[in-house]
C-alpha positions as a Python dict, from the first residue, in 0.01 Angstrom:
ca = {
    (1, 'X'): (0, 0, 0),
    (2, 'X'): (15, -200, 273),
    (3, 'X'): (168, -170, 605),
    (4, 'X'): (435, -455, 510),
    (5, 'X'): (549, -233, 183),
    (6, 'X'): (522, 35, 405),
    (7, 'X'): (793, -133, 639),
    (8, 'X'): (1005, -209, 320),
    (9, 'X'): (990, 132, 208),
    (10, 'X'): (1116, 258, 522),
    (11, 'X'): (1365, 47, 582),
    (12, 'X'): (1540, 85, 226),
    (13, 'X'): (1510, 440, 302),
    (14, 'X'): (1695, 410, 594),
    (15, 'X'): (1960, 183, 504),
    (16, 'X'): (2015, 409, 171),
    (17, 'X'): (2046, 724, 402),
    (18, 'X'): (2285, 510, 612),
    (19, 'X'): (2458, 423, 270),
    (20, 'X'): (2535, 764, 130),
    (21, 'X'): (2646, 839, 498),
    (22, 'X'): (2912, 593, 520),
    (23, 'X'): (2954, 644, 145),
    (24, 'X'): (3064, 1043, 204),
    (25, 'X'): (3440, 970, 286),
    (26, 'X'): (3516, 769, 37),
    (27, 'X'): (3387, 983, -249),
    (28, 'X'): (3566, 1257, -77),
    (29, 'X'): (3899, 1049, -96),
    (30, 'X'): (3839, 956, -462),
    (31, 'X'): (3755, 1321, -555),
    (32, 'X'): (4079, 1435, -367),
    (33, 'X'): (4284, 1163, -492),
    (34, 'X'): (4254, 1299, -861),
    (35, 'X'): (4256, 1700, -828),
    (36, 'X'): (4546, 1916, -772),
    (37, 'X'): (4679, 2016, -450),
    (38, 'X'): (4566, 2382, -466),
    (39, 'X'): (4219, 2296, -475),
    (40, 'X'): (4215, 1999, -268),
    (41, 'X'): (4014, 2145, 61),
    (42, 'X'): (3785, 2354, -225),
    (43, 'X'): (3416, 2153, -239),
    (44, 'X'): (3333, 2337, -510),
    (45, 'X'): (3598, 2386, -753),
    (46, 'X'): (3600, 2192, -1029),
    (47, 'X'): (3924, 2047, -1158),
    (48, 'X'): (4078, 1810, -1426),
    (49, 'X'): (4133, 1488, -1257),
    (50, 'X'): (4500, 1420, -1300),
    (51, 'X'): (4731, 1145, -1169),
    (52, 'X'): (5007, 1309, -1096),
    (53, 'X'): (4935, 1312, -701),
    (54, 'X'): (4966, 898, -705),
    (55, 'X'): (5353, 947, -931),
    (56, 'X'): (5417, 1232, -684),
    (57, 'X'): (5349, 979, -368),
    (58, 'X'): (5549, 658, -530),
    (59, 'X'): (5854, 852, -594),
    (60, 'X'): (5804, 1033, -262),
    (61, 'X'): (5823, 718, 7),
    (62, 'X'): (5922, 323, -84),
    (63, 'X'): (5552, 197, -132),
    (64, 'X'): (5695, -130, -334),
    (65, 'X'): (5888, -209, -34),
    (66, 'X'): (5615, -124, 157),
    (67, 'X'): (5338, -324, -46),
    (68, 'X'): (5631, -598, -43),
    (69, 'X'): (5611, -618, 260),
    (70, 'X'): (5263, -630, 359),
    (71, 'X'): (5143, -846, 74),
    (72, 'X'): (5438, -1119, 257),
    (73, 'X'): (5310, -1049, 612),
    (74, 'X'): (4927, -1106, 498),
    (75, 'X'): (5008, -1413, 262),
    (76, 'X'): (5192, -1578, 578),
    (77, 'X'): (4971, -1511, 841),
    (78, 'X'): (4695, -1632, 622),
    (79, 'X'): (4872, -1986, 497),
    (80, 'X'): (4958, -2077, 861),
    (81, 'X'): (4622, -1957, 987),
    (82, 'X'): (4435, -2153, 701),
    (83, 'X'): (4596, -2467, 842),
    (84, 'X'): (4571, -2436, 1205),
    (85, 'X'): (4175, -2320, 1168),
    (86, 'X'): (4144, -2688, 990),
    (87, 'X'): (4299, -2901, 1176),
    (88, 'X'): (4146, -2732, 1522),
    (89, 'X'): (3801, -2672, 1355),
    (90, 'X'): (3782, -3039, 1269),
    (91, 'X'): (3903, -3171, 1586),
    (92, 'X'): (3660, -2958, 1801),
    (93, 'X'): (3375, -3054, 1567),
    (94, 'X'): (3441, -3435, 1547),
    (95, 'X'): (3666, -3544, 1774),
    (96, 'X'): (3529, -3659, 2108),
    (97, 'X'): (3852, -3627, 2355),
    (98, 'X'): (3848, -3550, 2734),
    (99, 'X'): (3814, -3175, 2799),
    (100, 'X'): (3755, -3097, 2454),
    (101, 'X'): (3423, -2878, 2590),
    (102, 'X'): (3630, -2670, 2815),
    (103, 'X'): (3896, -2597, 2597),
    (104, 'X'): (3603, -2463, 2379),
    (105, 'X'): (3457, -2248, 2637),
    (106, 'X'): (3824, -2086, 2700),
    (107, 'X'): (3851, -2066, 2291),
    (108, 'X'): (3533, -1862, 2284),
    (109, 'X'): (3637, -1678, 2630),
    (110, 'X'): (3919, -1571, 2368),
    (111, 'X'): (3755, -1424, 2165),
    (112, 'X'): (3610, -1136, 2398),
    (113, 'X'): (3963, -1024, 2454),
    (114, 'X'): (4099, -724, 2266),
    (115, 'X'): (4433, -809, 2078),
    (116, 'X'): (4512, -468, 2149),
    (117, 'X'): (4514, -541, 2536),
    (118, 'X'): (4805, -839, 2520),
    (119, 'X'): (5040, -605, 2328),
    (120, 'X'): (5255, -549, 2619),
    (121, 'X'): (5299, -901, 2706),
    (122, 'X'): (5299, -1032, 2346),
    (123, 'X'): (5603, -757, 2360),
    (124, 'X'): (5790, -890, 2604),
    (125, 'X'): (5810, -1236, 2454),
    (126, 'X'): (5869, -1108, 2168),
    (127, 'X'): (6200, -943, 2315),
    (128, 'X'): (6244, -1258, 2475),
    (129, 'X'): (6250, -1418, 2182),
    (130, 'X'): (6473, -1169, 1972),
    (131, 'X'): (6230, -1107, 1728),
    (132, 'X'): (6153, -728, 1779),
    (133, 'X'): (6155, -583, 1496),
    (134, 'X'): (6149, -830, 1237),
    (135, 'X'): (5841, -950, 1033),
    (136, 'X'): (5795, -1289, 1179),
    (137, 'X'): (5764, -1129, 1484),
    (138, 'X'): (5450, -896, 1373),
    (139, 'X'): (5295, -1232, 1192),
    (140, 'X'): (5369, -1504, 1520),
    (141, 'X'): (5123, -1376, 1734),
    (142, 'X'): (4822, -1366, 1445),
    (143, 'X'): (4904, -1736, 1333),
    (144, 'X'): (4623, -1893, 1569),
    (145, 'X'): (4273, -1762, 1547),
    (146, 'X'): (4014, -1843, 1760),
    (147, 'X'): (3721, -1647, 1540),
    (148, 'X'): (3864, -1876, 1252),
    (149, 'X'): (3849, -2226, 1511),
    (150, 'X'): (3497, -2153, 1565),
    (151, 'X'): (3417, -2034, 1241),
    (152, 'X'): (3509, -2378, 1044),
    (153, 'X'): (3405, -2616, 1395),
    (154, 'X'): (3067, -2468, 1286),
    (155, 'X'): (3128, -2528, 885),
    (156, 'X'): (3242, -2839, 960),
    (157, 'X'): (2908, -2974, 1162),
    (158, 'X'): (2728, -2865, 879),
    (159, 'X'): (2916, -3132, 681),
    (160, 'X'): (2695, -3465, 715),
    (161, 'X'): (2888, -3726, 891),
    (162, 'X'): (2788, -4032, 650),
    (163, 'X'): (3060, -3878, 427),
    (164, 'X'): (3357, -3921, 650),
    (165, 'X'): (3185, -4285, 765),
    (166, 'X'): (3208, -4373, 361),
    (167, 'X'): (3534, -4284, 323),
    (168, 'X'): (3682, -4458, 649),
    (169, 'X'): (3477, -4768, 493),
    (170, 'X'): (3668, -4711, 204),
    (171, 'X'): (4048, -4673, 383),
    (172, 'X'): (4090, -4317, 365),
    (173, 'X'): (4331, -4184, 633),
    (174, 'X'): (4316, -3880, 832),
    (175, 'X'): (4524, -3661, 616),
    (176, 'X'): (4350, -3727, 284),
    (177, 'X'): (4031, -3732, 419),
    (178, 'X'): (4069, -3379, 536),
    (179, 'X'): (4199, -3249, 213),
    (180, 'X'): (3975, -3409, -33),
    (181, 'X'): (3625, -3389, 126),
    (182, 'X'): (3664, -3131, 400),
    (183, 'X'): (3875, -2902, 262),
    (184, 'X'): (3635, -2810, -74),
    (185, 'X'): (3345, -2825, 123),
    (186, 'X'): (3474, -2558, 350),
    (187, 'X'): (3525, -2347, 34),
    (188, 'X'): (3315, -2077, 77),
    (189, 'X'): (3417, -2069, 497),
    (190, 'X'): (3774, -2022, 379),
    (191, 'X'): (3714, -1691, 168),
    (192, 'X'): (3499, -1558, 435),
    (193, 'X'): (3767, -1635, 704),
    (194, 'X'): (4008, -1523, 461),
    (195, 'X'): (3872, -1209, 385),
    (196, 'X'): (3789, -1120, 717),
    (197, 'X'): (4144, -1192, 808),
    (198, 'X'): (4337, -1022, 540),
    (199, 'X'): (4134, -697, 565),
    (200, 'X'): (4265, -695, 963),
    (201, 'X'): (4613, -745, 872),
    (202, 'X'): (4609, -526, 585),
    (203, 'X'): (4508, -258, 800),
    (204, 'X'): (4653, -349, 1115),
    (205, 'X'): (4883, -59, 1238),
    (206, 'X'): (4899, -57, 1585),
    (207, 'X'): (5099, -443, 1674),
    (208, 'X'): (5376, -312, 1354),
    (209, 'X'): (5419, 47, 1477),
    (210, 'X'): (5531, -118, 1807),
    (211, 'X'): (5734, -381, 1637),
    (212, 'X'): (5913, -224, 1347),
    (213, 'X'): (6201, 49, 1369),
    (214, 'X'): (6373, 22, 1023),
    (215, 'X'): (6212, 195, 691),
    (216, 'X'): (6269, -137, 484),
    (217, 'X'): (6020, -374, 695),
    (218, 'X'): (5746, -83, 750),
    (219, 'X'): (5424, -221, 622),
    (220, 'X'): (5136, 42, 459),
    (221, 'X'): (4978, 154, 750),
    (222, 'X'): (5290, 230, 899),
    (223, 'X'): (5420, 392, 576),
    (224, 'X'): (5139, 556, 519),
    (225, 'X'): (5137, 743, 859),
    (226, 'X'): (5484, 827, 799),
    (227, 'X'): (5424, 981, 444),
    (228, 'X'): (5157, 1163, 631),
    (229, 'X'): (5299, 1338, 866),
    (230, 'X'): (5610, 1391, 658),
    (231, 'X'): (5530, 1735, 526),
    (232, 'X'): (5655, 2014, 724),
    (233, 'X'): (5401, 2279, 640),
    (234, 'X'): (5106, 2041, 718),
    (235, 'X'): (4962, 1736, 559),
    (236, 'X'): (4954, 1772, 178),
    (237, 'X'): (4588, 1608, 108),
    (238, 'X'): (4572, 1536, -209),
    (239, 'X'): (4856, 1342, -156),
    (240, 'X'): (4807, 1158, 140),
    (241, 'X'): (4444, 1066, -54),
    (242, 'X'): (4608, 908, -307),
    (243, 'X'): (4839, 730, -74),
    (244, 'X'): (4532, 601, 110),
    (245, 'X'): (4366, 466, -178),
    (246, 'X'): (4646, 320, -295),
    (247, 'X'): (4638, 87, 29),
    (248, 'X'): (4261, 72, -10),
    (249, 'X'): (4280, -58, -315),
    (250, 'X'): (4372, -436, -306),
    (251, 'X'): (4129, -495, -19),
    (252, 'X'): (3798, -342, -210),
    (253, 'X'): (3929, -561, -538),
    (254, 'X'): (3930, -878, -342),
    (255, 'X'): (3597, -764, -207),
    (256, 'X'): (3440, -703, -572),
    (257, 'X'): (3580, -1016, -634),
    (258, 'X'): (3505, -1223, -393),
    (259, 'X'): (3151, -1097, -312),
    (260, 'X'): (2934, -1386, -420),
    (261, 'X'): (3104, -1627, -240),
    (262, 'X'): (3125, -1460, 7),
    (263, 'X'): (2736, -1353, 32),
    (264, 'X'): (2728, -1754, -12),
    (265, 'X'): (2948, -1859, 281),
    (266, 'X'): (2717, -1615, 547),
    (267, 'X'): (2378, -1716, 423),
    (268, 'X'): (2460, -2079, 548),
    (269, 'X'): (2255, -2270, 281),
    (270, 'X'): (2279, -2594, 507),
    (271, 'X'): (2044, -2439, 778),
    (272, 'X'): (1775, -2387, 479),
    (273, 'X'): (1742, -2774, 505),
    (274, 'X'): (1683, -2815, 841),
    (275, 'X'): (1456, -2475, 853),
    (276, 'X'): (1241, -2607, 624),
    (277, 'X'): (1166, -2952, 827),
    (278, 'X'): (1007, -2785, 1067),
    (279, 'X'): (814, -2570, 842),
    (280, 'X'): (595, -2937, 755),
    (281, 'X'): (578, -2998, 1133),
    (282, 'X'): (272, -2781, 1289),
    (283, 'X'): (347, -2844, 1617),
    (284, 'X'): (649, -2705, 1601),
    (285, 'X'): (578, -2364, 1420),
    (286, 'X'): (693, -2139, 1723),
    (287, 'X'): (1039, -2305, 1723),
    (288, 'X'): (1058, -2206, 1306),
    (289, 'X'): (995, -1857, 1414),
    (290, 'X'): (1246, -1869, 1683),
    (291, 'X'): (1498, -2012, 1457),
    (292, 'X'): (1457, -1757, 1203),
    (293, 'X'): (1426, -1481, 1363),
    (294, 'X'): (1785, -1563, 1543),
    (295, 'X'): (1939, -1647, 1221),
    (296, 'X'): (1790, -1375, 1026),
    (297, 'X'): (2119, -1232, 914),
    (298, 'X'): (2241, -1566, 779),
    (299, 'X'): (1921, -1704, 554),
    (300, 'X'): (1754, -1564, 251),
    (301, 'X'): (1409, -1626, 391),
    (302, 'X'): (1261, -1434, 88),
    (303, 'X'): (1437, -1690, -135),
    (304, 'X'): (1254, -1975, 71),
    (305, 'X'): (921, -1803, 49),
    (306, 'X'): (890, -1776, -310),
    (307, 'X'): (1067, -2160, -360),
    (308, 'X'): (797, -2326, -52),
    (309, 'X'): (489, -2231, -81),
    (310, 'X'): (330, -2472, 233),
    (311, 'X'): (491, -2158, 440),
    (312, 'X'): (162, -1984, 365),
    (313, 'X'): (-123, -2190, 512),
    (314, 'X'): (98, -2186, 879),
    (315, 'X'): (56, -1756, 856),
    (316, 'X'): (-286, -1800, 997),
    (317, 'X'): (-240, -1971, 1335),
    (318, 'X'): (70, -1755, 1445),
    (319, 'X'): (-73, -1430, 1398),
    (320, 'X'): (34, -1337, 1718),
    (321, 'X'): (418, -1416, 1738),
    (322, 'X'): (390, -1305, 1366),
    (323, 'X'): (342, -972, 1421),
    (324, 'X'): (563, -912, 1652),
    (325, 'X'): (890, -721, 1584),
    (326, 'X'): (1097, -952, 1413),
    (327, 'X'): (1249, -1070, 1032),
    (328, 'X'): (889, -1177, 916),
    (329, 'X'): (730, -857, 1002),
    (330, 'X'): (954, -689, 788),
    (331, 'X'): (1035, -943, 533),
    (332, 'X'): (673, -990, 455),
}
């Protein structure tokens, strides 16, 4: 065996440690969610799983208002996002107006801001605007997203440009343009962006326990924490497990669902093209390696090694950088 296996071994190893780790809560929930309450906190009783915990929970607190309520919040936020993310994406990717660079510095100076920190201000107008406690007021502040600007500016500039030149040539407009090339190219950027998004608002609690005061617009999160804390003799966990995985649950479906496109949309597959120029370009071998090693988390470099094989007769002259700590030496 070979010090690369050797590398391989250790790292699955690792990451299947990590794995079970992170895998430990939600067993316990499951296990909890489906066992009676007087042997909830027992490890090592063994129980008939039962559902009556999840009927117990429905009938307990309004989760269809609840759900109702969420699934509107998420849907909105996301259809307004979806459209502002275009039309800003495109317009900082191929649109060449005065300023446009500093108003993408101060987009990605956004970015490093925690949402959590503007809640008092985001409050205010809020008040200002008499929409405390209302939904629109917990999905107004979420309709713009910076992470979503820059995540389709870069989609976008992946796009080749003799597209949009063919169908100017052609009299396209604007408008049509962007919704019959650039929108189903940016397929797989949209359920990444999407999913990212949803999952945030899904579980957002934090912006809608400040917001809401009324029972009938609570979302989940805030339900949930209600129905928690609800019980006067201490929290009831085989119940509040089931509650949780009933909000967990339409977020890991879209996940199963969604999972090859989205392993599609973060490998990038429009770098592999201009990766692989440089591979047939000796003189520029140490920029490959650079390239790679920075983007290691978005290509499938072991893909490319078993599809080009002229990869192999550069190994020889960069020993050196080769062996150095980065994706080859553990890739290979």
């Amino acid at each position: 065996m070979n010090r690369f296996n050797i590398r391989r071994l250790l790292a699955w190893i690792i990451f299947g440690f990590l794995a079970l780790v992170f895998l430990i809560p939600l067993l316990w929930m499951l296990r909890t969610a489906f066992v009676p309450a007087n042997v909830a906190l027992d490890l090592l009783a063994f129980a008939k799983p039962t559902t009556e915990n999840f009927s117990r929970v429905w009938a307990a607190a309004p989760f269809s208002r609840y759900y109702g309520n969420t699934i509107f919040m998420v849907a909105g936020i996301l259809a307004v996002q979806f459209i502002f993310i275009t039309l800003a994406g495109y317009a900082f990717a191929r649109l060449d107006f005065y300023g446009s660079k500093i108003l993408f510095v101060i987009l990605l100076v956004q970015l490093m801001i925690s949402p959590d920190v503007l809640i008092m201000p985001v409050y205010r107008l809020m008040g200002k605007l008499d929409l405390i406690n209302t939904r629109i007021g917990i999905m107004l502040p979420f309709f713009a997203s910076a992470m979503g600007t820059f995540f389709i500016r870069q989609s976008v500039k992946t796009i080749p440009y003799e597209l949009e030149e063919a169908a100017v040539i052609d009299g396209c407009s604007l408008p049509r343009m962007l919704m019959q090339i650039y929108v189903p190219l940016l397929k797989p950027a949209y359920i990444a962006f999407g999913f990212i998004s949803s999952s945030y608002q899904w579980n957002n609690f934090l912006w809608p326990l400040v917001m809401i005061n009324s029972v009938e617009k609570r979302p989940l999160t805030l339900g949930l924490a209600i129905f928690a804390m609800s019980y006067e003799t201490g929290a009831q966990w085989s119940d509040v497990c089931a509650a949780t995985l009933l909000l967990s649950r339409p977020c890991s479906l879209l996940f199963l669902f969604f999972q090859n496109s989205l392993l599609k949309a973060w490998r990038i597959p429009e770098l592999n093209s201009v990766v692989w120029k440089l591979i047939y370009h000796e003189e520029k071998q140490y920029d490959f390696y650079w390239f790679c090693g920075y983007y290691r988390y978005f290509i499938d470099i072991r893909a490319l090694r078993r599809k080009y094989k002229p990869f192999h007769k550069y190994r020889q002259h960069y020993s050196g950088y080769y062996s150095r700590n980065n994706i080859f030496g553990i890739l290979f």
